[in-house]
C-alpha positions in Angstrom: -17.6 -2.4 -17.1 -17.7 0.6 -14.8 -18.7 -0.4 -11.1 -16.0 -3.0 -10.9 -15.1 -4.0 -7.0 -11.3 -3.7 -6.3 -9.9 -5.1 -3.0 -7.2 -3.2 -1.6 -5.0 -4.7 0.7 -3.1 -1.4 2.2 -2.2 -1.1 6.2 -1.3 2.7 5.1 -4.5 5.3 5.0 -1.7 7.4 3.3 -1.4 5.1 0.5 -5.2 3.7 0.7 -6.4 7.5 0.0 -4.6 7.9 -3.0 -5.7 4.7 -4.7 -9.3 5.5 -3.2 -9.4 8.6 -5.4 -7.8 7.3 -8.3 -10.6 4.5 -8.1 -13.6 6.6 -7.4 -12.5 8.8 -10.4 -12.8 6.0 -12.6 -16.1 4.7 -11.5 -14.9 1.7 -9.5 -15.3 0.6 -6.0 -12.8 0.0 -3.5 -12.8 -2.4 -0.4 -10.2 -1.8 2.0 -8.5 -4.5 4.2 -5.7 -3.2 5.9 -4.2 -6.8 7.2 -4.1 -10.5 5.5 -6.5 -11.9 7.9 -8.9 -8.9 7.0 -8.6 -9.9 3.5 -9.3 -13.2 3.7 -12.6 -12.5 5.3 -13.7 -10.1 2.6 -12.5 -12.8 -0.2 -15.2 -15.1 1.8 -18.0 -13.0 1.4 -16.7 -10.9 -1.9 -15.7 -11.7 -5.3 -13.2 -8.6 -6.5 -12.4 -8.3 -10.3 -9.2 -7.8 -8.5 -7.1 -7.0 -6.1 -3.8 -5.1 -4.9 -2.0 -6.2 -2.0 0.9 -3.8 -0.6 4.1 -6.6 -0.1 4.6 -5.5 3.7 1.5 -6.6 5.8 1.1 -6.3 9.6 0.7 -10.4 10.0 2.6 -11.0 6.7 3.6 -11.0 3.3 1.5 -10.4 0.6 3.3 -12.8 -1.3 1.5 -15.3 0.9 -1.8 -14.0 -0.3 -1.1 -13.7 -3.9 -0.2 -17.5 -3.9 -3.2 -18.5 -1.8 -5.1 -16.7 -4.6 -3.5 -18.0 -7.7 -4.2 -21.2 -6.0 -7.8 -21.2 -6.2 -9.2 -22.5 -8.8 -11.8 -20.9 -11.2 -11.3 -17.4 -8.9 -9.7 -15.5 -11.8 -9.0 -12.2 -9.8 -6.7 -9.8 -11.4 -3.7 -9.7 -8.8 -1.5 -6.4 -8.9 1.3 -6.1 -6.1 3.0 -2.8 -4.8 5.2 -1.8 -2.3 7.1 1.1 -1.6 10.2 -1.3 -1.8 11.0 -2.4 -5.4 13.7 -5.0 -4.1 10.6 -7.0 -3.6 8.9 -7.0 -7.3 10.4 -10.5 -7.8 9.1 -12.4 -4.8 5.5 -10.6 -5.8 5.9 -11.9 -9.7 7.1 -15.1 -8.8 4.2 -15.7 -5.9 1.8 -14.9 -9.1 0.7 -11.6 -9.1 0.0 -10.0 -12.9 1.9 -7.2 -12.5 4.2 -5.1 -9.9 4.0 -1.6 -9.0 6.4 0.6 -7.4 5.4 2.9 -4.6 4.9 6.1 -5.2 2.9 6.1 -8.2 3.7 9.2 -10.4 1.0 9.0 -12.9 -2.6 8.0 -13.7 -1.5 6.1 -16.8 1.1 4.5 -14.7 -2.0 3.0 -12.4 -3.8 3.0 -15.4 -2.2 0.7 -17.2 -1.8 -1.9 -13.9 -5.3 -2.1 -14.0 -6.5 -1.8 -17.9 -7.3 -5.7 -18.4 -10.6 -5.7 -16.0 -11.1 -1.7 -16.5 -10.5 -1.3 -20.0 -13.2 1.9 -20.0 -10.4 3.5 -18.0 -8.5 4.6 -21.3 -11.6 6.3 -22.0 -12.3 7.7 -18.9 -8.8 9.6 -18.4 -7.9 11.9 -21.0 -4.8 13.4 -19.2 -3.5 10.1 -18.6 0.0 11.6 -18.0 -0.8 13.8 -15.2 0.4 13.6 -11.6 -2.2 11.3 -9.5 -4.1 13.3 -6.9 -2.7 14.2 -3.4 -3.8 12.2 -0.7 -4.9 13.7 2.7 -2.4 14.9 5.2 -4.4 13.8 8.0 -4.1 9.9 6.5 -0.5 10.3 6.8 -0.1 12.1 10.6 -2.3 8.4 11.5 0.4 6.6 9.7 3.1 8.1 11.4 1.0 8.4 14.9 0.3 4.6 14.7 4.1 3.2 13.8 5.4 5.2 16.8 2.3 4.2 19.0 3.4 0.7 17.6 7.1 1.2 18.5 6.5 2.4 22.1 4.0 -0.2 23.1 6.1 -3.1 22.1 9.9 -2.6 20.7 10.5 -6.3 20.0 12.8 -6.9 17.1 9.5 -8.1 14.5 7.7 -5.3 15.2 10.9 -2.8 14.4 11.3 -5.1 11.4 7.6 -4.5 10.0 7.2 -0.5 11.4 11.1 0.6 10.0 9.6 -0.8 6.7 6.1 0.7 6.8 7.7 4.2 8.0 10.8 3.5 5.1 7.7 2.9 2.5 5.9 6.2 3.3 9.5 8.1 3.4 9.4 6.8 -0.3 6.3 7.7 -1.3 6.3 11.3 0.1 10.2 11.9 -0.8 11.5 12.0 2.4 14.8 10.9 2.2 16.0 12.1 6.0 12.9 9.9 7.5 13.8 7.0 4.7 17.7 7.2 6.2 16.3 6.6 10.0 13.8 3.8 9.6 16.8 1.9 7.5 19.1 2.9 10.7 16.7 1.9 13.1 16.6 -1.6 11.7 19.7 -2.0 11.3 20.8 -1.0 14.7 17.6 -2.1 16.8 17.1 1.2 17.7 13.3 2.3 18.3 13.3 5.6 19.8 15.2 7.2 17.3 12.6 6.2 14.6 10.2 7.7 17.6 11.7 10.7 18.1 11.6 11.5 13.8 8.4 10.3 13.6 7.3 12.5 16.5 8.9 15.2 14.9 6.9 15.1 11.6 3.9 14.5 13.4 3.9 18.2 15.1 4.4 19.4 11.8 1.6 17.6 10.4 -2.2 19.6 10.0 -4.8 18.3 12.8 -7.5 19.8 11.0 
């Protein structure tokens, strides 16, 4: 069934990139929605095989999207969760979702095999199904670190350091940076915004603009 229609629910281009190559590989579509609200709209007008949903949302949990969607009847939409925080697997299992998977992917099998029950040519289309998934651009992660500090210094209320130390902490896992992973968890902790700033400032001069 190649041409299948997967909704990703992803507020990181980092992350969305990866999975977009991944999908295009395998003949599938992608739809991109990077909030709940956004998702919700495209479930009005779109009917996914399935869908992944990232755990941390601007406006939310995904939890409360994989429930909404093992609540509707007849709507039989494969649900995978992910997050670059693994703490959270059981809230995304018990909200319903068909499987979890840990952020960052190491391999397309490990994708793979998330996704086998409404891809099933997949097994055929991959014959190195151990090898490392493809690099997402550079450029998609500069905009995720220029839009959590533009976040940070617009508006340094306590919810919004909550849900950008976790974004940044989830792209510090997924690109192994522990020293970036150990601020965003100080940060939180100590309600201290500029100094998640000033290191994501820091990477972002390092970072390609072309």
């Amino acid at each position: 069934m190649p041409g299948c229609t997967v909704l990703v629910v992803e507020d990181s281009r980092f992350s969305a990139d990866a999975v977009r190559m991944f999908l295009r590989a395998s003949g599938a579509r992608m739809r991109r929605a990077e909030t709940l609200c956004d998702a919700r709209r495209h479930l009005l007008l779109y009917r996914p095989e399935a869908v992944m949903i990232d755990m941390g949302l601007p406006d939310g949990s995904g939890a409360s999207l994989i429930a909404e969607l093992r609540a509707r009847q007849g709507m039989g939409v494969h649900v995978v969760a992910t997050s670059g925080h693994p703490e959270l697997e059981h809230l995304a299992l018990e909200a319903g979702a068909d499987v979890f998977l840990p952020k960052p992917l190491e391999t397309l099998a490990e994708f793979q095999s998330a996704f086998e029950p409404v891809m099933p040519w997949l097994c055929a289309a991959l014959t190195a199904q151990d090898r490392a998934l493809p690099r997402p651009d550079p450029l998609a992660l500069r905009d995720d670190f220029a839009r959590a500090a533009r976040a940070l210094s617009r508006a340094a209320d306590d919810e919004t350091l909550s849900y950008t130390s976790r974004f940044v902490g989830g792209l510090a896992r997924c690109t192994g940076d522990t020293a970036l992973r150990a601020v965003a968890e100080a940060a939180e902790l100590t309600n201290r915004s500029q100094m998640l700033v000033r290191a994501l400032q820091a990477r972002i001069d390092t970072q390609p603009t072309l």
